[in-house]
ZAVO-860748 format. One record per residue (C-alpha): residue in one letter; z, x, y; residue number from 1. Coordinates in pm, 1 decimal. Layout:
<zakes>
+---+----------+----------+----------+-----+
! r !        z !        x !        y !   k !
+---+----------+----------+----------+-----+
! a !        Z !        X !        Y ! NUM !
...
+---+----------+----------+----------+-----+
</zakes>
This chain:
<zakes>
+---+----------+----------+----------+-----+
! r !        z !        x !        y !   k !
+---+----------+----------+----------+-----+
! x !  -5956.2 ! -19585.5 !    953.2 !   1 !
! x !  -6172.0 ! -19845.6 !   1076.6 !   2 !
! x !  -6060.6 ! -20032.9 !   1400.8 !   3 !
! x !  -6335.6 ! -20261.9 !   1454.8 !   4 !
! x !  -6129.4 ! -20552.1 !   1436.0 !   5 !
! x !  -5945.7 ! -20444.5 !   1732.1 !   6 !
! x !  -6219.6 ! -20570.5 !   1882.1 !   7 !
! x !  -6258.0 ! -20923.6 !   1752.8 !   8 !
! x !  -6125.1 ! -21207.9 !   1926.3 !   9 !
! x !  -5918.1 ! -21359.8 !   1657.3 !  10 !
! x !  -5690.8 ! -21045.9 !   1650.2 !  11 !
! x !  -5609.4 ! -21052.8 !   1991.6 !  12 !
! x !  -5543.8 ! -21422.8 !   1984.5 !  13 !
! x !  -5313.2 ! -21395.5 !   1690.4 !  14 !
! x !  -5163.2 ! -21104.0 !   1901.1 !  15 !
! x !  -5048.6 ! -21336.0 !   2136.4 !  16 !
! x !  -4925.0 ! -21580.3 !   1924.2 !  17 !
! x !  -4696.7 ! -21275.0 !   1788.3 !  18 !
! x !  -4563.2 ! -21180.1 !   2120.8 !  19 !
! x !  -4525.7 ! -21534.8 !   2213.0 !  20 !
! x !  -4315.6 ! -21651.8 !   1884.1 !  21 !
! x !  -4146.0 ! -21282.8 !   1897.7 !  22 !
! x !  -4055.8 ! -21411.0 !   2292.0 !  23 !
! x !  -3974.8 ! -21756.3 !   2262.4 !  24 !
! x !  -3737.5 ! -21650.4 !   1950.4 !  25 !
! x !  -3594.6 ! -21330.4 !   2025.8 !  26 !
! x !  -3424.8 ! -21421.3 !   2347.9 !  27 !
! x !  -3073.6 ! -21424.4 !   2185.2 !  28 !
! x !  -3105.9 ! -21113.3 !   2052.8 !  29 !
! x !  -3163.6 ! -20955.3 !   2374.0 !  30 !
! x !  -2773.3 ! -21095.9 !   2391.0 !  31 !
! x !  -2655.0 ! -20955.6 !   2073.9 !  32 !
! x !  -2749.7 ! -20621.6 !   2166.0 !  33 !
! x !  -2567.7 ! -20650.6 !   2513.4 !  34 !
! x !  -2262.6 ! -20789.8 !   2369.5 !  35 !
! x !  -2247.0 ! -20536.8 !   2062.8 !  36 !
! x !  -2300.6 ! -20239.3 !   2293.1 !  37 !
! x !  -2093.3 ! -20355.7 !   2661.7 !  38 !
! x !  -1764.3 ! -20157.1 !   2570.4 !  39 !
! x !  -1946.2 ! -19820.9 !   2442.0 !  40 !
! x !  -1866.1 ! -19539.8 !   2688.3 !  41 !
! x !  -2180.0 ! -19528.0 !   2952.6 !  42 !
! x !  -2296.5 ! -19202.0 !   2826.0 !  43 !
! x !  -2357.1 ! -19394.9 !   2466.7 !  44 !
! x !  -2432.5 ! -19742.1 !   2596.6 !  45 !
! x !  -2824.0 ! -19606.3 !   2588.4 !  46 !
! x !  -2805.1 ! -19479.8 !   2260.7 !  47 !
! x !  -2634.1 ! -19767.3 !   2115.2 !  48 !
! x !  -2902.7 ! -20022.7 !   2261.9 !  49 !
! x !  -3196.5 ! -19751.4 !   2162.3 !  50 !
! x !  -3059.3 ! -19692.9 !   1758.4 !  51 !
! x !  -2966.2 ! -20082.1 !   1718.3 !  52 !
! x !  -3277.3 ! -20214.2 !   1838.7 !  53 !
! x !  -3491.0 ! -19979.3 !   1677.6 !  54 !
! x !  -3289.8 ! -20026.4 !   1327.8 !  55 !
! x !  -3305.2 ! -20366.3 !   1380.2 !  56 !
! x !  -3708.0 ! -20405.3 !   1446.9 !  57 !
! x !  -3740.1 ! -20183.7 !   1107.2 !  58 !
! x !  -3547.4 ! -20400.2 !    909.9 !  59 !
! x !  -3728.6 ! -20693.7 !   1026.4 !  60 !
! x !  -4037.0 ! -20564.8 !    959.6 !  61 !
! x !  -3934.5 ! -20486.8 !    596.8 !  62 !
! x !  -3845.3 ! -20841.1 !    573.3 !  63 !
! x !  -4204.2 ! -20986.0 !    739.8 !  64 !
! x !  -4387.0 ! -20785.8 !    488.5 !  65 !
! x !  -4169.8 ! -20959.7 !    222.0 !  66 !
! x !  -4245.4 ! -21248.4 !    407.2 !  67 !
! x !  -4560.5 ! -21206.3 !    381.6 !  68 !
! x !  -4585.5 ! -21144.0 !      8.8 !  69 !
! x !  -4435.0 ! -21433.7 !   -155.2 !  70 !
! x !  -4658.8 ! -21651.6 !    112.7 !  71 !
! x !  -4959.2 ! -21546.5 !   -116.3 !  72 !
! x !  -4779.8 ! -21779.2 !   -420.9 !  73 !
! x !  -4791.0 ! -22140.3 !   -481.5 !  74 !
! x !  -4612.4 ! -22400.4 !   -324.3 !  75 !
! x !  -4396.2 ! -22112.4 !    -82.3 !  76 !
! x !  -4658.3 ! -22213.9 !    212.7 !  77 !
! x !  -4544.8 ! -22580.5 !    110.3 !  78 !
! x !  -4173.2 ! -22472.8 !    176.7 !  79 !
! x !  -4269.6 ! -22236.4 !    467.9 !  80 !
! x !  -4445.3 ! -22522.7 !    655.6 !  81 !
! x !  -4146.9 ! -22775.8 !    629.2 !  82 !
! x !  -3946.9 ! -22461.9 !    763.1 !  83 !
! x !  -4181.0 ! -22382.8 !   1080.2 !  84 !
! x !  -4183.5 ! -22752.7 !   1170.2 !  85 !
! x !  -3810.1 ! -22731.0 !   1152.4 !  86 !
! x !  -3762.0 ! -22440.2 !   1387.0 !  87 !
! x !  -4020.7 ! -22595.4 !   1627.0 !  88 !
! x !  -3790.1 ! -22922.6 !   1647.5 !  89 !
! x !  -3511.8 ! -22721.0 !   1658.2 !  90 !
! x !  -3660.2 ! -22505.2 !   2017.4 !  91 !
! x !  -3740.5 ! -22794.4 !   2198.5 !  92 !
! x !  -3432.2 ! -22973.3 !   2114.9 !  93 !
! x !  -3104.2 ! -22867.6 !   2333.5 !  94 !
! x !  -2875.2 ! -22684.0 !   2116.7 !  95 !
! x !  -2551.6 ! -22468.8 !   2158.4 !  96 !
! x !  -2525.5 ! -22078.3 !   2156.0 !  97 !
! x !  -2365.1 ! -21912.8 !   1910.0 !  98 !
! x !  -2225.1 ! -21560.2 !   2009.4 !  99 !
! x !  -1842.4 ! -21653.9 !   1984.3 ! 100 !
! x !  -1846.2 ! -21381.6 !   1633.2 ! 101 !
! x !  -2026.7 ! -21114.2 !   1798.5 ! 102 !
! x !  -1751.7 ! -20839.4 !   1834.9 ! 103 !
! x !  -1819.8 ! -20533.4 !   2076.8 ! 104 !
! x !  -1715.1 ! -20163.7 !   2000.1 ! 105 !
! x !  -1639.6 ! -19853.6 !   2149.8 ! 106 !
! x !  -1790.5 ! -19685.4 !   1841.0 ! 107 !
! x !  -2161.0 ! -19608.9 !   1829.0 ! 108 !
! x !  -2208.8 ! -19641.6 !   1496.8 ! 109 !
! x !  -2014.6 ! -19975.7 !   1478.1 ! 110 !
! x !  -2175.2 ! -20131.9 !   1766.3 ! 111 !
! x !  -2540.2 ! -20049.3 !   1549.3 ! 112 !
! x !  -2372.8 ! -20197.9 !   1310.1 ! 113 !
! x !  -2344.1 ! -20499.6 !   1478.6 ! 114 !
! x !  -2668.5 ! -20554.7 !   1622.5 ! 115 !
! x !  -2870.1 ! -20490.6 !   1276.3 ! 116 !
! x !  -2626.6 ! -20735.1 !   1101.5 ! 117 !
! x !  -2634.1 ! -20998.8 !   1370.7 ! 118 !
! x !  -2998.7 ! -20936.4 !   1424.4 ! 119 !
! x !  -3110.1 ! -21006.9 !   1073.4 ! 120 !
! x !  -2855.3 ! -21305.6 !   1011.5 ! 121 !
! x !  -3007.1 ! -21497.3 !   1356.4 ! 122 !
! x !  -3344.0 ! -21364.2 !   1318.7 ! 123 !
! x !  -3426.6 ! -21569.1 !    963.6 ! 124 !
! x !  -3633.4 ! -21799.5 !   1181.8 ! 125 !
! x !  -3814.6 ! -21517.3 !   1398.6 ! 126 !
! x !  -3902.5 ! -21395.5 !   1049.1 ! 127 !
! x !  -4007.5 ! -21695.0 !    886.4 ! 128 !
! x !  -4245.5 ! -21729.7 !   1156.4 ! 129 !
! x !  -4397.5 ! -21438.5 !   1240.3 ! 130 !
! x !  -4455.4 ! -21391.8 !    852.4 ! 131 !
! x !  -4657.5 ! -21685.9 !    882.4 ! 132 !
! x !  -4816.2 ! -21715.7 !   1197.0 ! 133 !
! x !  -4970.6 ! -21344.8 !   1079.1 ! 134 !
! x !  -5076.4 ! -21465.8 !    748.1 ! 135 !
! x !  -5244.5 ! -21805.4 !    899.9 ! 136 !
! x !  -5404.3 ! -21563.7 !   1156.2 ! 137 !
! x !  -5678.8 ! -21486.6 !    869.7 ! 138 !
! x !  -5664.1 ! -21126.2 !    946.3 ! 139 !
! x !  -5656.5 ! -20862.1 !    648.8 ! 140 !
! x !  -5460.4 ! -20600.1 !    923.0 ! 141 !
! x !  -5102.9 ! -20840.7 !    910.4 ! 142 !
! x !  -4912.5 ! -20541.2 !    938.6 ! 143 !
! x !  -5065.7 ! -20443.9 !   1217.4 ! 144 !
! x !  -5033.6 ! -20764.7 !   1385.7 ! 145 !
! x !  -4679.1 ! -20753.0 !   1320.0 ! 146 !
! x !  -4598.1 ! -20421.7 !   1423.8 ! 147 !
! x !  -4791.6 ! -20411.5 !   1754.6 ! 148 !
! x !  -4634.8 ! -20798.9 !   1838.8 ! 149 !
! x !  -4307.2 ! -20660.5 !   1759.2 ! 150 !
! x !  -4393.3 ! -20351.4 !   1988.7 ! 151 !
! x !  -4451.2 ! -20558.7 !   2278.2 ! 152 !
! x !  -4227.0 ! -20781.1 !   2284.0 ! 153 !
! x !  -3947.1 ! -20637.3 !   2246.6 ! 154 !
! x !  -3891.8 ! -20440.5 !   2524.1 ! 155 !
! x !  -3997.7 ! -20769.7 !   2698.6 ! 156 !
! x !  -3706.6 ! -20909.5 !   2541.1 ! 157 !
! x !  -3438.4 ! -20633.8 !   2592.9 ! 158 !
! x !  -3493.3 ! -20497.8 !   2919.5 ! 159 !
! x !  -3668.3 ! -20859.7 !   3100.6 ! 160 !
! x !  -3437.9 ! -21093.8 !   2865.0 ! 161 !
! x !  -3267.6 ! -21234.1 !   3194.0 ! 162 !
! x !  -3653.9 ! -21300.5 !   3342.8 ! 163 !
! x !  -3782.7 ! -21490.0 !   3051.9 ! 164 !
! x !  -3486.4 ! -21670.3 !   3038.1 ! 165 !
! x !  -3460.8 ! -21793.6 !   3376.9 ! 166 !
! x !  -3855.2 ! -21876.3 !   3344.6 ! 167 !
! x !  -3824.0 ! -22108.8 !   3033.8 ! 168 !
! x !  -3494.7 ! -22292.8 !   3220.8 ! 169 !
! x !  -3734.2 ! -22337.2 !   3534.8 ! 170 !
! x !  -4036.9 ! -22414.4 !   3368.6 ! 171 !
! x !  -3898.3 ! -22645.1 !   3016.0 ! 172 !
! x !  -4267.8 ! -22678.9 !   2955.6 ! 173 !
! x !  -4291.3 ! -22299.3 !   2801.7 ! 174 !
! x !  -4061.8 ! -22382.0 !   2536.5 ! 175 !
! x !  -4211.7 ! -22704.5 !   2418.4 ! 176 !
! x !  -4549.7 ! -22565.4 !   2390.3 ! 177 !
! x !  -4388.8 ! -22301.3 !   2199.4 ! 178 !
! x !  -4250.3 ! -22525.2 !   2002.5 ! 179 !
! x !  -4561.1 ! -22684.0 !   1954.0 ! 180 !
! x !  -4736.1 ! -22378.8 !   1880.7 ! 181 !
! x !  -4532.4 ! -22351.9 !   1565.9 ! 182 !
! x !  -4630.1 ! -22663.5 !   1460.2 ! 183 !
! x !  -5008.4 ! -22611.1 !   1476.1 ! 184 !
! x !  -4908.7 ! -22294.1 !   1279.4 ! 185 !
! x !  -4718.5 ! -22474.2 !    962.4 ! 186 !
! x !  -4984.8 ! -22739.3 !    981.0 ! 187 !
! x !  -5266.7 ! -22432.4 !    881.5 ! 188 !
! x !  -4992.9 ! -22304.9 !    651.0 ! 189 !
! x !  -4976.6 ! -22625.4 !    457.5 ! 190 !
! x !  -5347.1 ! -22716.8 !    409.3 ! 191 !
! x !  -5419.8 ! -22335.5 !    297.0 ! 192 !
! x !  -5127.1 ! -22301.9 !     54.4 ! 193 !
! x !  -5307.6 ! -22155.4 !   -286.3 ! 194 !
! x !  -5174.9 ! -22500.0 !   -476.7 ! 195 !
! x !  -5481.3 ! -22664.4 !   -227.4 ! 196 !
! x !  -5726.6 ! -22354.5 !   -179.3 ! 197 !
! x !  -5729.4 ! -22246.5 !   -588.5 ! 198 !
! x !  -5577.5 ! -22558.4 !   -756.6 ! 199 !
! x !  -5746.5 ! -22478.5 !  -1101.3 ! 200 !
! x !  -5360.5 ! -22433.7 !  -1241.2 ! 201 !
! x !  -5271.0 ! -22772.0 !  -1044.7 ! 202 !
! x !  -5510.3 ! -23063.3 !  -1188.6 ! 203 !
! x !  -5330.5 ! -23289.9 !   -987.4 ! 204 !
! x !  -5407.8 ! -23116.8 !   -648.6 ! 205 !
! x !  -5690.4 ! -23205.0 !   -444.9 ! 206 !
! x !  -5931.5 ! -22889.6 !   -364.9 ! 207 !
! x !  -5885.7 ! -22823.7 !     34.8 ! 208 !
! x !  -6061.9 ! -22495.2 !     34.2 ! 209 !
! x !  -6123.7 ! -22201.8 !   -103.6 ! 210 !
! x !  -5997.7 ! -21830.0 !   -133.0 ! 211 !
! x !  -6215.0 ! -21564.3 !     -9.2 ! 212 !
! x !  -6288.2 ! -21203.0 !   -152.3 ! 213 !
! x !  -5977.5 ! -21061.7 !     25.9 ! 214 !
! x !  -5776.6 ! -21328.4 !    -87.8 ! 215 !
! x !  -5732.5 ! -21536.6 !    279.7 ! 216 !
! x !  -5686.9 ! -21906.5 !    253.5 ! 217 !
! x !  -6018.2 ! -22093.4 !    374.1 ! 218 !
! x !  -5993.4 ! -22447.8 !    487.5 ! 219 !
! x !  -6330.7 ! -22647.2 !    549.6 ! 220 !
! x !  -6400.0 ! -22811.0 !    897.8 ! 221 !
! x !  -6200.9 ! -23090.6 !   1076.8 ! 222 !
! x !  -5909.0 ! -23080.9 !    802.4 ! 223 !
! x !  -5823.0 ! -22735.1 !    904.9 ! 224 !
! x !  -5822.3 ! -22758.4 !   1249.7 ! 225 !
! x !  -5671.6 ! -23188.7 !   1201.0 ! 226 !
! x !  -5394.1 ! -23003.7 !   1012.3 ! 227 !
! x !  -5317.2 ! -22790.5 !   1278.9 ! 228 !
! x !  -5317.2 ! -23065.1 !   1557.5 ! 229 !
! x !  -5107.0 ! -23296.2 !   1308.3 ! 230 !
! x !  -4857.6 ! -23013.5 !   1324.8 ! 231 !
! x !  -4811.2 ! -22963.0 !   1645.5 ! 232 !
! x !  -4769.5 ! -23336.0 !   1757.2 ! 233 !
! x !  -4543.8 ! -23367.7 !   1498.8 ! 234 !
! x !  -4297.1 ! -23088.5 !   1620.3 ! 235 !
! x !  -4370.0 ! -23294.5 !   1960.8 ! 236 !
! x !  -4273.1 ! -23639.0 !   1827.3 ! 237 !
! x !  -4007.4 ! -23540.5 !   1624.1 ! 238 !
! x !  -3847.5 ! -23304.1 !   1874.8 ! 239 !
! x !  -3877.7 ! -23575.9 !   2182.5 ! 240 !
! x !  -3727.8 ! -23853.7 !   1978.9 ! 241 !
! x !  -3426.8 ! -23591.4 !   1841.6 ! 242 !
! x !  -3343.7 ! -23557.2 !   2225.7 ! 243 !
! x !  -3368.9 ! -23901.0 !   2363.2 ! 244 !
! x !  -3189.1 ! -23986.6 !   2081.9 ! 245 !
! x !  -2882.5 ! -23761.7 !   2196.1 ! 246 !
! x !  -2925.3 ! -23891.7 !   2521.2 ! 247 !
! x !  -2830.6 ! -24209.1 !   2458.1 ! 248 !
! x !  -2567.4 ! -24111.4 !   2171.0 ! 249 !
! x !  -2427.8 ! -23993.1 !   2479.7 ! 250 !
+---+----------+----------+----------+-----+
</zakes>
């Protein structure tokens, strides 16, 4: 197996955009997992938190890599941008939790139940953008990506969920950049969608790029990275005006 791209800067920087998004979007489920498993006798409170997460994080990666796939086809980066920029707005804006339905057991196998269920219902987002923050990474090892982001961060997110949470309410500035970062991700996403990069089926679209042997979008010069930055200021704009707009609703 060849692991020379482990070390190539690119990887490791999409790495971190992984854990980061994985972070920034996972913190509920850290909450799920305690809420599912808090009435299990102490002897199975471990196992419960051990069998849900892991069932969980295999699930999820079943749905990246299907993700993934239909982000190869027209138009779905289109759609998958719109969706990014809408999750962005939607960290940096205030919003209200939503754990009310998450019922607790005494049985093990319930309480799994519970986590893999909730997980994947409030993890549609986490997926959406890990899906594409791997494929705009340019990398041909995705799965990789995914699995070693997913690795990381989430014991960060289980046994430190308290920590990062009490970081991003001290320090508001984490979760704006992270929302942020998932604009300059949907921004790549749209310019590289195949309707731009191989429009020979679409006479009416405009040639952005180009696709390479492997198949990778490729965007030419200050459009890619402009696309990017458009993104991310957008999520910022957008975002900023949602909550001064509350604000003064209220």
């Amino acid at each position: 197996m060849d692991l020379e791209f482990f070390l190539h800067t690119p990887f490791w920087v999409a790495l971190g955009q992984l854990i980061i998004i994985d972070i920034l979007l996972g913190g509920d489920n850290a909450v799920v997992i305690a809420l599912a498993c808090h009435k299990l006798p102490p002897a199975q409170r471990a196992k419960g938190i051990f069998w849900g997460t892991a069932a969980a994080i295999g699930l999820r990666v079943v749905l990246i890599i299907f993700a993934m796939t239909l982000l190869t086809l027209p138009f779905v980066k289109l759609v998958g941008a719109v969706l990014l920029i809408w999750i962005g707005v939607k960290l940096i804006v205030p919003h209200e939790d939503g754990h009310e339905n998450i019922h607790s057991s005494d049985k093990l196998l319930t309480a799994i139940k519970t986590i893999v269920v909730a997980d994947v219902v409030m993890s549609l987002d986490n997926v959406i953008a890990i899906a594409a923050a791997a494929k705009n990474a340019g990398q041909s090892h995705e799965l990789v990506l995914v699995i070693l982001g997913l690795l990381i961060s989430v014991p960060i997110i289980v046994g430190g969920s308290q920590l990062v949470m009490k970081l991003m309410e001290r320090f508001p500035i984490i979760i704006v950049l992270g929302g942020m970062l998932l604009g300059w991700i949907a921004g790549g996403m749209f310019v590289t969608d195949p309707v731009f990069t191989h429009p020979e089926q679409w006479l009416w679209a405009p040639k952005l790029g180009t696709l390479n042997a492997d198949g990778l979008a490729e965007v030419h010069g200050a459009l890619y990275y402009g696309s990017h930055l458009a993104g991310a200021l957008l999520v910022l704009a957008t975002g900023k005006w949602l909550v001064a707009r509350s604000k003064k609703e209220g």
